[in-house]
FIROZA-932168 format. One record per residue (C-alpha): residue in three letters; z, y negated, x; residue number from 1; chain. Coordinates in nm, 2 decimals. Each point is the difference from the previous one (the first is absolute). Example, Ala and Ser with C-alpha at 12.3 -4.5 7.8 and 13.67 -1.06 7.14 Angstrom:
residues 2
<r rest="ALA" z="0.78" y="0.45" x="1.23" nr="1" kette="A"/>
<r rest="SER" z="-0.07" y="-0.34" x="0.14" nr="2" kette="A"/>
This chain:
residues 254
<r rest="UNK" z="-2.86" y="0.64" x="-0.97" nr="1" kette="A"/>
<r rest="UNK" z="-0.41" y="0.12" x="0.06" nr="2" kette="A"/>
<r rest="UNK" z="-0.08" y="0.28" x="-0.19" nr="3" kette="A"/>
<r rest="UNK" z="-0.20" y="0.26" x="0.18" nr="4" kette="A"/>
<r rest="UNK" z="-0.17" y="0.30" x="-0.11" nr="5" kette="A"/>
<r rest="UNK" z="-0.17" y="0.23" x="-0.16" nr="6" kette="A"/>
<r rest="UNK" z="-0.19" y="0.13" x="0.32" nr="7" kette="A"/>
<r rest="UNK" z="-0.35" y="0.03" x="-0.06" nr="8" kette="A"/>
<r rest="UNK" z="-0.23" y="0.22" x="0.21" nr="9" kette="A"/>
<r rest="UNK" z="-0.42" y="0.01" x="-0.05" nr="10" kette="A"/>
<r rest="UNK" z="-0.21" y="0.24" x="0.20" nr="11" kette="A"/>
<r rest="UNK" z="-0.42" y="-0.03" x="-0.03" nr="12" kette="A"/>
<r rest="UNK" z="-0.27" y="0.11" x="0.16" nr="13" kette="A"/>
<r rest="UNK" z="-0.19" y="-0.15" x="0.28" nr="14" kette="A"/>
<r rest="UNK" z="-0.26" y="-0.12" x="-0.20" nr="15" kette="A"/>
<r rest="UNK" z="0.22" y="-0.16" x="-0.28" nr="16" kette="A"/>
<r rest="UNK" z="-0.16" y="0.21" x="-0.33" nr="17" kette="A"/>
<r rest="UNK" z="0.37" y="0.20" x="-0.03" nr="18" kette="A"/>
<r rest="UNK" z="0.32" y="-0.17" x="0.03" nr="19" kette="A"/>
<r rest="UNK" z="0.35" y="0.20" x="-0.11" nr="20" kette="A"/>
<r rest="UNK" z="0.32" y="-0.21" x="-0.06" nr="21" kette="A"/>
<r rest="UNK" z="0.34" y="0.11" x="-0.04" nr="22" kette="A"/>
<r rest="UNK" z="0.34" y="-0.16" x="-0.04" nr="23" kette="A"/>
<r rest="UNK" z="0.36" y="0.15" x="0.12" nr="24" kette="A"/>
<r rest="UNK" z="0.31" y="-0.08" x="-0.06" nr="25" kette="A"/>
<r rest="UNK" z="0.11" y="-0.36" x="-0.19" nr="26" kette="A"/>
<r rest="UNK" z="0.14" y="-0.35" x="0.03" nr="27" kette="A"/>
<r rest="UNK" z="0.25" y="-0.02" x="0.29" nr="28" kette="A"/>
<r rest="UNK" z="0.18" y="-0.39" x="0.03" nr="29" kette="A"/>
<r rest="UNK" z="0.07" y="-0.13" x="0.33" nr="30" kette="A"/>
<r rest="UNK" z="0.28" y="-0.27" x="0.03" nr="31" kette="A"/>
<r rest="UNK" z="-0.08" y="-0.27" x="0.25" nr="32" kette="A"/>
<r rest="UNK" z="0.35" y="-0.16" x="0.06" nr="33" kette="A"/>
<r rest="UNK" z="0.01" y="-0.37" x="0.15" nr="34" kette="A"/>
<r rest="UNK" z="-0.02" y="-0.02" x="0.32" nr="35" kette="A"/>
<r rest="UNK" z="0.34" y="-0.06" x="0.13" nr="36" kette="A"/>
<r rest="UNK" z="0.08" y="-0.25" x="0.31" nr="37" kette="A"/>
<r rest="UNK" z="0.34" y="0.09" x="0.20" nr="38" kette="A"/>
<r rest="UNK" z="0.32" y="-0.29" x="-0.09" nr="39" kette="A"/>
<r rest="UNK" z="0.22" y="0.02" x="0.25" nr="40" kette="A"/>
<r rest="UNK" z="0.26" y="-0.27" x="-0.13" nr="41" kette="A"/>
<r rest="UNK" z="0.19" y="0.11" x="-0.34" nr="42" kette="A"/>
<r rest="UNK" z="0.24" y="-0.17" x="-0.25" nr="43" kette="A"/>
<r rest="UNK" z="0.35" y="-0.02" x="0.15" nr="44" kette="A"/>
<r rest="UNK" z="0.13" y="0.00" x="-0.37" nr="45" kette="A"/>
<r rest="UNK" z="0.26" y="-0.25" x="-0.20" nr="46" kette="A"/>
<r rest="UNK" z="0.17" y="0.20" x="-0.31" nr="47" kette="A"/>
<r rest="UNK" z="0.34" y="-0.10" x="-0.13" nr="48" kette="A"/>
<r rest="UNK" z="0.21" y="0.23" x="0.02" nr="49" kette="A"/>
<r rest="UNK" z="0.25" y="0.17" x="-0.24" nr="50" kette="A"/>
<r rest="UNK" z="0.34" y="-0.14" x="0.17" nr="51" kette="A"/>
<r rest="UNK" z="-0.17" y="-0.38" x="-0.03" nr="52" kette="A"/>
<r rest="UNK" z="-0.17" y="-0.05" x="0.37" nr="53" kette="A"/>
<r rest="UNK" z="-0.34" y="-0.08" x="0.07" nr="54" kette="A"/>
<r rest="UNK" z="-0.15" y="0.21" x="0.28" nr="55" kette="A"/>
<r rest="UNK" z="-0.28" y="-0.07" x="0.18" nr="56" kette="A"/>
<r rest="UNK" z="0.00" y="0.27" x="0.26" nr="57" kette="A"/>
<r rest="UNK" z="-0.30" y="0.23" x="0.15" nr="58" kette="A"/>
<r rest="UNK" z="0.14" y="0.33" x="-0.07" nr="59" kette="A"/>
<r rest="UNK" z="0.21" y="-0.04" x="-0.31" nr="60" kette="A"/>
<r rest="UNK" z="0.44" y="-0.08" x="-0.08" nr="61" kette="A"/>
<r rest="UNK" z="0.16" y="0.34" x="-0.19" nr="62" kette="A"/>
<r rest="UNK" z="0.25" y="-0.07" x="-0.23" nr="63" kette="A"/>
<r rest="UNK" z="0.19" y="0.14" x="-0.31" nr="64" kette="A"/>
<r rest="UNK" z="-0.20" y="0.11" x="-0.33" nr="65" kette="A"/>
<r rest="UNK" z="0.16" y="0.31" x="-0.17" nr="66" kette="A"/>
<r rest="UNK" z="0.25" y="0.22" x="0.01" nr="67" kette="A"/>
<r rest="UNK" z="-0.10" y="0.37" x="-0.07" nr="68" kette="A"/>
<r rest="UNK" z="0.25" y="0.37" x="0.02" nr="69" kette="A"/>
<r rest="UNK" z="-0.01" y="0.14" x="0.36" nr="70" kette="A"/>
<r rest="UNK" z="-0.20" y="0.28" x="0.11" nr="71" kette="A"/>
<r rest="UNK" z="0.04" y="0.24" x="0.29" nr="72" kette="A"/>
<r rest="UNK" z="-0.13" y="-0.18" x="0.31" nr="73" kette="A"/>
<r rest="UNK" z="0.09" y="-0.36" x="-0.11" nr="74" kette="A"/>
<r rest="UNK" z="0.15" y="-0.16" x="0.33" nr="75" kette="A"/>
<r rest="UNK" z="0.39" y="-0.08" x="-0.13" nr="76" kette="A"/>
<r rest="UNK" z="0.01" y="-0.38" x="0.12" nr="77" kette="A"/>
<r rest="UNK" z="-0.25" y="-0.03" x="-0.34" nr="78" kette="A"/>
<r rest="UNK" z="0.32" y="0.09" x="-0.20" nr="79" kette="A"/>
<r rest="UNK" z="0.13" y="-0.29" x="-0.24" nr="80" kette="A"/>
<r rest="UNK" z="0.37" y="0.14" x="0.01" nr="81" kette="A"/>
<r rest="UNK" z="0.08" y="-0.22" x="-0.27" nr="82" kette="A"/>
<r rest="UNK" z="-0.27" y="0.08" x="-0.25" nr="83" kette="A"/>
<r rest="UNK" z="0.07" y="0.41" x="0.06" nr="84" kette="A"/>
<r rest="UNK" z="0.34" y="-0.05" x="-0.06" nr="85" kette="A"/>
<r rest="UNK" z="-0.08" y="-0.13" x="-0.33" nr="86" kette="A"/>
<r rest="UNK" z="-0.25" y="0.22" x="-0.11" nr="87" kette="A"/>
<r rest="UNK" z="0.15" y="0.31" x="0.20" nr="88" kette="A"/>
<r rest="UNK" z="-0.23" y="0.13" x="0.17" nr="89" kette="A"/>
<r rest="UNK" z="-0.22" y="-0.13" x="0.28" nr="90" kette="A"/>
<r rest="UNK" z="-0.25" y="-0.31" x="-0.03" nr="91" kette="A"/>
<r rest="UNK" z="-0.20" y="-0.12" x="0.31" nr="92" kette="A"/>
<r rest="UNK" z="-0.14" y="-0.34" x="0.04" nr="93" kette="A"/>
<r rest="UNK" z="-0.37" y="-0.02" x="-0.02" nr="94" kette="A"/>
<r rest="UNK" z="-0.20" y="-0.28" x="0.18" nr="95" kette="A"/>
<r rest="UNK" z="-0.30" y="-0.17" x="-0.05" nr="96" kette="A"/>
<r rest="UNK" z="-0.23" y="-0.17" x="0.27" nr="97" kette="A"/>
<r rest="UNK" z="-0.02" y="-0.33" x="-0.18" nr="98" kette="A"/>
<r rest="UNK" z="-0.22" y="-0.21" x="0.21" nr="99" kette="A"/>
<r rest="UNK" z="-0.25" y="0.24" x="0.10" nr="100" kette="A"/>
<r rest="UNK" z="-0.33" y="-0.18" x="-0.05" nr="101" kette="A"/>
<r rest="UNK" z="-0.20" y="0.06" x="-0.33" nr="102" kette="A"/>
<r rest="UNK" z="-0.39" y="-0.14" x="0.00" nr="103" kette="A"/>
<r rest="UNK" z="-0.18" y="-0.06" x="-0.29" nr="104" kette="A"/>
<r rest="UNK" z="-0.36" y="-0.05" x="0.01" nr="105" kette="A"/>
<r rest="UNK" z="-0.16" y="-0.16" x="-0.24" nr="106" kette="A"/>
<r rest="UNK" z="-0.39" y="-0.01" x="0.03" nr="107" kette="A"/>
<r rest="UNK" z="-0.22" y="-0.23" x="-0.22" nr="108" kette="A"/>
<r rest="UNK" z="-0.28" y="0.17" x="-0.13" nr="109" kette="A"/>
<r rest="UNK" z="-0.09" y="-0.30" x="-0.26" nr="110" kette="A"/>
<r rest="UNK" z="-0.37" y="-0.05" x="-0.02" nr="111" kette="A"/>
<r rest="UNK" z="0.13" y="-0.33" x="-0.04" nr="112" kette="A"/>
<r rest="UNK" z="0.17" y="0.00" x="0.40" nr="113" kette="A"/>
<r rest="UNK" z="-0.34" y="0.09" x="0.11" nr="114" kette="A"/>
<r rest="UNK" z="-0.28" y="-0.16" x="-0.10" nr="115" kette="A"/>
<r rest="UNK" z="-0.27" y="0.11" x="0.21" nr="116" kette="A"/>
<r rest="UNK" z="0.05" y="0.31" x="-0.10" nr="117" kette="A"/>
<r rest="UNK" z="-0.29" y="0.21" x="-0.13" nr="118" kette="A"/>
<r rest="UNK" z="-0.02" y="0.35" x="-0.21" nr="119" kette="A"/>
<r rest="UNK" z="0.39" y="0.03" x="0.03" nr="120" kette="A"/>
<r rest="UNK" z="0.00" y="-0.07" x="0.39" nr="121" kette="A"/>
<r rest="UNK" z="0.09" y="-0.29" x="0.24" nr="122" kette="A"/>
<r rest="UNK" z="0.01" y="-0.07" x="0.40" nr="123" kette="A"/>
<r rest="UNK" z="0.31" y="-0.19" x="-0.05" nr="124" kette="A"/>
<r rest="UNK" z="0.15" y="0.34" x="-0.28" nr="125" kette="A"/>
<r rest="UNK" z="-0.08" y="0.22" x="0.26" nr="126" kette="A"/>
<r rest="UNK" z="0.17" y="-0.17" x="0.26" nr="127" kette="A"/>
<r rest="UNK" z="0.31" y="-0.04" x="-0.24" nr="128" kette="A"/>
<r rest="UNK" z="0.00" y="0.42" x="-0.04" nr="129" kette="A"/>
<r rest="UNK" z="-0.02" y="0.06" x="0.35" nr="130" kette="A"/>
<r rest="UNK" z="0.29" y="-0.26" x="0.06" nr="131" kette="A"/>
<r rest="UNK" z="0.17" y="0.19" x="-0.25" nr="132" kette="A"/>
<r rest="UNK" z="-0.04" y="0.34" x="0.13" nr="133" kette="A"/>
<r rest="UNK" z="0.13" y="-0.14" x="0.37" nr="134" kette="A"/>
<r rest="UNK" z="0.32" y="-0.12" x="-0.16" nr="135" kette="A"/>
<r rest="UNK" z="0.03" y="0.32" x="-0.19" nr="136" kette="A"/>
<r rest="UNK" z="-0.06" y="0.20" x="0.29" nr="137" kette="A"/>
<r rest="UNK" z="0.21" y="-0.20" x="0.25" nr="138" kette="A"/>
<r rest="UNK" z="0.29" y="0.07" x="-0.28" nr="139" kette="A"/>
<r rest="UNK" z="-0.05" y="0.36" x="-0.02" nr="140" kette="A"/>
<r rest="UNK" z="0.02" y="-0.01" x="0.40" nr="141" kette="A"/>
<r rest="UNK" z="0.31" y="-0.18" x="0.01" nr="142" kette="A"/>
<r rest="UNK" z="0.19" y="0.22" x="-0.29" nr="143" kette="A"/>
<r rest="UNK" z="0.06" y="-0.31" x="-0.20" nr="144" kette="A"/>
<r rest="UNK" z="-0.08" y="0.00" x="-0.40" nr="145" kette="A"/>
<r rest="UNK" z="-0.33" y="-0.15" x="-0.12" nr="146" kette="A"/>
<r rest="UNK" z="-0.18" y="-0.05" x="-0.35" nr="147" kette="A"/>
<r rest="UNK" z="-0.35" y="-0.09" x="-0.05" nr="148" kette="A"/>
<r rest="UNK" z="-0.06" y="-0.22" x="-0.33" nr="149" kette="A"/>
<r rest="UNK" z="-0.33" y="-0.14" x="-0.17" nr="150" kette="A"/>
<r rest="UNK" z="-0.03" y="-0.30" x="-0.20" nr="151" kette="A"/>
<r rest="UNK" z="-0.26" y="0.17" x="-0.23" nr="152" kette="A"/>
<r rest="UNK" z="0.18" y="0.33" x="-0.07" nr="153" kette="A"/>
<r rest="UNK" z="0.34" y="0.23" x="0.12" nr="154" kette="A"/>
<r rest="UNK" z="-0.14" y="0.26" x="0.22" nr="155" kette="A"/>
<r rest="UNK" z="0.06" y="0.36" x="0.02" nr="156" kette="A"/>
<r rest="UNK" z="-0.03" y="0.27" x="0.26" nr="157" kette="A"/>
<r rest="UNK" z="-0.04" y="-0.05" x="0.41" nr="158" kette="A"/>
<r rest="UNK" z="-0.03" y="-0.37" x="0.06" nr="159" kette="A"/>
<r rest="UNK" z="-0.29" y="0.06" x="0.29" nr="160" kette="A"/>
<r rest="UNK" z="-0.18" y="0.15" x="-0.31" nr="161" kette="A"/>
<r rest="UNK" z="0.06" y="-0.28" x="-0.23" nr="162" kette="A"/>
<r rest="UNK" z="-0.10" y="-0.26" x="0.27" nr="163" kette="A"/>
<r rest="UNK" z="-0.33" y="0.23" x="-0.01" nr="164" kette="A"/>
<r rest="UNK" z="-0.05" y="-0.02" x="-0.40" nr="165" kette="A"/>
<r rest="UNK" z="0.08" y="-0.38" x="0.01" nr="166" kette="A"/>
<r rest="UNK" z="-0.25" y="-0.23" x="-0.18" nr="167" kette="A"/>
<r rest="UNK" z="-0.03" y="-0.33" x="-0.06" nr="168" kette="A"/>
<r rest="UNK" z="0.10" y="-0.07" x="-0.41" nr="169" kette="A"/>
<r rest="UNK" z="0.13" y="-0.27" x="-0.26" nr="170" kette="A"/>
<r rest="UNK" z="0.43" y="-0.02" x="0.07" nr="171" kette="A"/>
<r rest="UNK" z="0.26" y="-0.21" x="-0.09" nr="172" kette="A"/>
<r rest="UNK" z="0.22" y="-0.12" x="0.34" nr="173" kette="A"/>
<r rest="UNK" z="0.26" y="-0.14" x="-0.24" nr="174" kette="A"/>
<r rest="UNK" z="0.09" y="0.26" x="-0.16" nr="175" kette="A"/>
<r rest="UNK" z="0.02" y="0.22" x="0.30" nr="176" kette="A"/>
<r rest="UNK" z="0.21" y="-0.32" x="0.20" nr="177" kette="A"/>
<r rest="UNK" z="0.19" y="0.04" x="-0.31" nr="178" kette="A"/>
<r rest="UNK" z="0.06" y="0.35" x="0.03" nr="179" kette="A"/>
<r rest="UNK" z="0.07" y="-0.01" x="0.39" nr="180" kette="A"/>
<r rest="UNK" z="0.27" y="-0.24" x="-0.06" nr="181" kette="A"/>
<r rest="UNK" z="0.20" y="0.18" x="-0.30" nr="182" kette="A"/>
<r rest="UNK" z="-0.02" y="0.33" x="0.27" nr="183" kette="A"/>
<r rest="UNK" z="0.11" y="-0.12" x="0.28" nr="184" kette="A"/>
<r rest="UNK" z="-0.24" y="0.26" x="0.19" nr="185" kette="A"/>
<r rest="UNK" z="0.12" y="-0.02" x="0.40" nr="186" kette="A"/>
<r rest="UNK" z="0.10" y="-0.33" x="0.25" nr="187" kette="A"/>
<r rest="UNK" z="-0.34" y="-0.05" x="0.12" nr="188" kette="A"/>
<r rest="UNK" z="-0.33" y="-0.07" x="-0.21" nr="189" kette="A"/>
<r rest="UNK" z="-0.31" y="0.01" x="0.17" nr="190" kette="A"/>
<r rest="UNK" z="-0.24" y="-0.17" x="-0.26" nr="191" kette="A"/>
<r rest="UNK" z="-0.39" y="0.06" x="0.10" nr="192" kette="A"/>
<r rest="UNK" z="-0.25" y="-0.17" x="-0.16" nr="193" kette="A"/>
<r rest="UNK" z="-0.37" y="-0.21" x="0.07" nr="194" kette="A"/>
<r rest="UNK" z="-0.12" y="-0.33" x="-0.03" nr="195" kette="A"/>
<r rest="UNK" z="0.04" y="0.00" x="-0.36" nr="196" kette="A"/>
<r rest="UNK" z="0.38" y="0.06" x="0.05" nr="197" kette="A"/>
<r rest="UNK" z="0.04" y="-0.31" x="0.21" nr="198" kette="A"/>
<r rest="UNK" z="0.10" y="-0.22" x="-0.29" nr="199" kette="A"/>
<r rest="UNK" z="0.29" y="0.26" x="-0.14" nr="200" kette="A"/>
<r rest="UNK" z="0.19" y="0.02" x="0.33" nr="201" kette="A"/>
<r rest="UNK" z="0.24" y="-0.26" x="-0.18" nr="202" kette="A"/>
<r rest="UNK" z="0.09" y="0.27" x="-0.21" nr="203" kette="A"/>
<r rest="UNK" z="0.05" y="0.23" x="0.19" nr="204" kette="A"/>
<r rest="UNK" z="0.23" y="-0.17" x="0.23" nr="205" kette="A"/>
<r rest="UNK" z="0.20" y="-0.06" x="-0.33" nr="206" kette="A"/>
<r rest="UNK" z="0.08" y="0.39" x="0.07" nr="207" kette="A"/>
<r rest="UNK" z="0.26" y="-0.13" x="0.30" nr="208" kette="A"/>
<r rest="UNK" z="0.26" y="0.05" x="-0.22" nr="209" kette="A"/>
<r rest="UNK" z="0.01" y="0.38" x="-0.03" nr="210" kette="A"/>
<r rest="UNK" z="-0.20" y="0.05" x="0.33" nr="211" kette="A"/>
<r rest="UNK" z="0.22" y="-0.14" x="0.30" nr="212" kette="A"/>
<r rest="UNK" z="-0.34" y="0.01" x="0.14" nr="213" kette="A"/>
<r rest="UNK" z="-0.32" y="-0.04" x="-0.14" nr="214" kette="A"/>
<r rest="UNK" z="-0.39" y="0.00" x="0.20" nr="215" kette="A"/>
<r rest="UNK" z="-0.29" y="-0.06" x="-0.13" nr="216" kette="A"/>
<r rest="UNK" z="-0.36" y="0.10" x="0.16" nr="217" kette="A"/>
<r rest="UNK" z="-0.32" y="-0.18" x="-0.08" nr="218" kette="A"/>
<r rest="UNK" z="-0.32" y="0.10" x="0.12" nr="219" kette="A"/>
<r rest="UNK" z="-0.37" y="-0.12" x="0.02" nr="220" kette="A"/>
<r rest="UNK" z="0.11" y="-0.33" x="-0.10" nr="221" kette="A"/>
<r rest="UNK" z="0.06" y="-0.17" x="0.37" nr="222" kette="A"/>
<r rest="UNK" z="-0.26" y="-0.25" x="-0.06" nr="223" kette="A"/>
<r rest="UNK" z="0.24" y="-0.19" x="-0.20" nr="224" kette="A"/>
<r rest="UNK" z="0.33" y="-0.23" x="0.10" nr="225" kette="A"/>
<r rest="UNK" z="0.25" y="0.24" x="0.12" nr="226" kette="A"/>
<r rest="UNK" z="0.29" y="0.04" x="-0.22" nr="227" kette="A"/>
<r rest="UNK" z="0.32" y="-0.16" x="0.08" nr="228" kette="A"/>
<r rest="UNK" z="0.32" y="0.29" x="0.02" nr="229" kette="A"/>
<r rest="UNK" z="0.20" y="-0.19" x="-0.25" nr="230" kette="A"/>
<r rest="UNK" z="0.29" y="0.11" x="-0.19" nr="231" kette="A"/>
<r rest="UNK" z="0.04" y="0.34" x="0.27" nr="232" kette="A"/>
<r rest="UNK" z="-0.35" y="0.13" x="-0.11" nr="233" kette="A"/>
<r rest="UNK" z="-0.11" y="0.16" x="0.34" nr="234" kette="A"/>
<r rest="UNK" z="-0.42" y="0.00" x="-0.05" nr="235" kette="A"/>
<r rest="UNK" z="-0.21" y="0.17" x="0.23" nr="236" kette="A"/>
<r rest="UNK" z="-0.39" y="-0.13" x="-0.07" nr="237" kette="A"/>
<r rest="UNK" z="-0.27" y="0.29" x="0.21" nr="238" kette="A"/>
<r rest="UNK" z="-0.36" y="0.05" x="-0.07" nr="239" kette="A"/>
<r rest="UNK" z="0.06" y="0.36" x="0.02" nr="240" kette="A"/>
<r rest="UNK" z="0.29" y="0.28" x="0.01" nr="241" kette="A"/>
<r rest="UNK" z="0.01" y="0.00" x="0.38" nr="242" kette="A"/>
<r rest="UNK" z="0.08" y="-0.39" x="0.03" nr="243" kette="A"/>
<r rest="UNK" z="0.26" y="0.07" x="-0.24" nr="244" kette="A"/>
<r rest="UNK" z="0.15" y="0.28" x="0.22" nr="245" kette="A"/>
<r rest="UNK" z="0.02" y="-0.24" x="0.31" nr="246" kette="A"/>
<r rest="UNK" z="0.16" y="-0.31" x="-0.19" nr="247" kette="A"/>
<r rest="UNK" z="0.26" y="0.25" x="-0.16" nr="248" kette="A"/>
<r rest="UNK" z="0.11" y="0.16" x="0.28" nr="249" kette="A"/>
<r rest="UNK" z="0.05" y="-0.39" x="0.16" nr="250" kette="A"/>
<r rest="UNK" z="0.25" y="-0.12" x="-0.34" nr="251" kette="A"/>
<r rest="UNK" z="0.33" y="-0.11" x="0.10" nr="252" kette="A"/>
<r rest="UNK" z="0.11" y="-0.03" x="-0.32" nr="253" kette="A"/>
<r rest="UNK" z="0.10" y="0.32" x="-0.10" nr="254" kette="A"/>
């Protein structure tokens, strides 16, 4: 966010001896989203479903959640005959999409995660915010569910606008594991962090459990030994949000 404003307009004469300032208007703020790189590939989606399955399927399973009365314009093959005769009047079966895919994005804005950050701001934090605004966008695209989380603090309002007031602070990524876990958020975590992150992609792997599938991505930190996939963690390391963009849309692990 850049604030901008008041305008201020002076007027002198040709030789300098008068000059005549005046202001108009006040402070406007301009937000300056992340830029956002196109993802072609998305989350297929694992969820278990209500009547015991797991599904793993691009574009979702339907199956029984509630029943509910019947209202004019309810198609009668959603009739549970058996339910209406107890109750005696008509109840309709309503269904629930239960593998549609959920992503939860969880962006690391430790100070800690990036260390050559300076004044609240980092190459490798501003790679992680424009990585997050592709995946958010590419959800919104595709119609699928998405959350955007911080390690540092629960955000509020339109997530391109709190990608835009992220800076870099003091946070606790145990608690916040902690918290993922007990919520049980989505099916796929996308965890992005920078080279101060490397060393707590064990724990977040540890988040398998809950998330059928779990991604981490770690930027400005390819210098280092590349990190070995182990226990299903899919990591993507990128110098920058664009790098990230390519090696996501080439995961086959979805």
């Amino acid at each position: 966010m850049v604030p901008i404003g008041p305008l201020r307009v002076t007027r002198g004469d040709p030789l300098g001896l008068i000059s005549l300032a005046r202001t108009y208007g006040g402070v406007a703020s301009v937000w300056v989203h992340p830029r956002i790189h196109l993802l072609r590939a998305v989350p297929a989606g694992m969820a278990r479903s209500l009547d015991g399955r797991i599904d793993k399927v691009p574009h979702g399973t339907i199956t029984f959640d509630s029943l509910r009365e019947y209202v004019v314009g309810d198609e009668l093959r959603r009739v549970h005959w058996r339910s209406s005769a107890k109750v005696g009047e008509l109840m309709v079966r309503e269904q629930l999409d239960t593998s549609e895919p959920t992503i939860v994005v969880l962006l690391d804005d430790r100070a800690a995660a990036h260390p050559q950050g300076r004044d609240g701001v980092a190459e490798s934090f501003e790679s992680a915010c424009e990585a997050a605004a592709s995946i958010v966008a590419a959800a919104v695209r595709e119609d699928l569910p998405v959350s955007l989380h911080l390690v540092t603090a629960v955000p509020s309002g339109p997530y391109l606008d709190v990608l835009t007031e992220a800076v870099l602070r003091p946070g606790d990524l145990d608690a916040t594991l902690r918290r993922m876990r007990a919520g049980r958020l989505g099916d796929t975590l996308v965890f992005l962090t920078g080279p101060g992150g490397r060393g707590d992609l064990g724990a977040v792997s540890g988040l398998r459990g809950p998330y059928p599938v779990v991604m981490a991505g770690l930027f400005g930190d390819r210098d280092a030994a590349p990190v070995s996939a182990a226990d299903g963690l899919i990591v993507i390391e990128a110098d920058n949000g664009e790098e990230f963009a390519a090696a996501w849309d080439g995961v086959r692990g979805w």
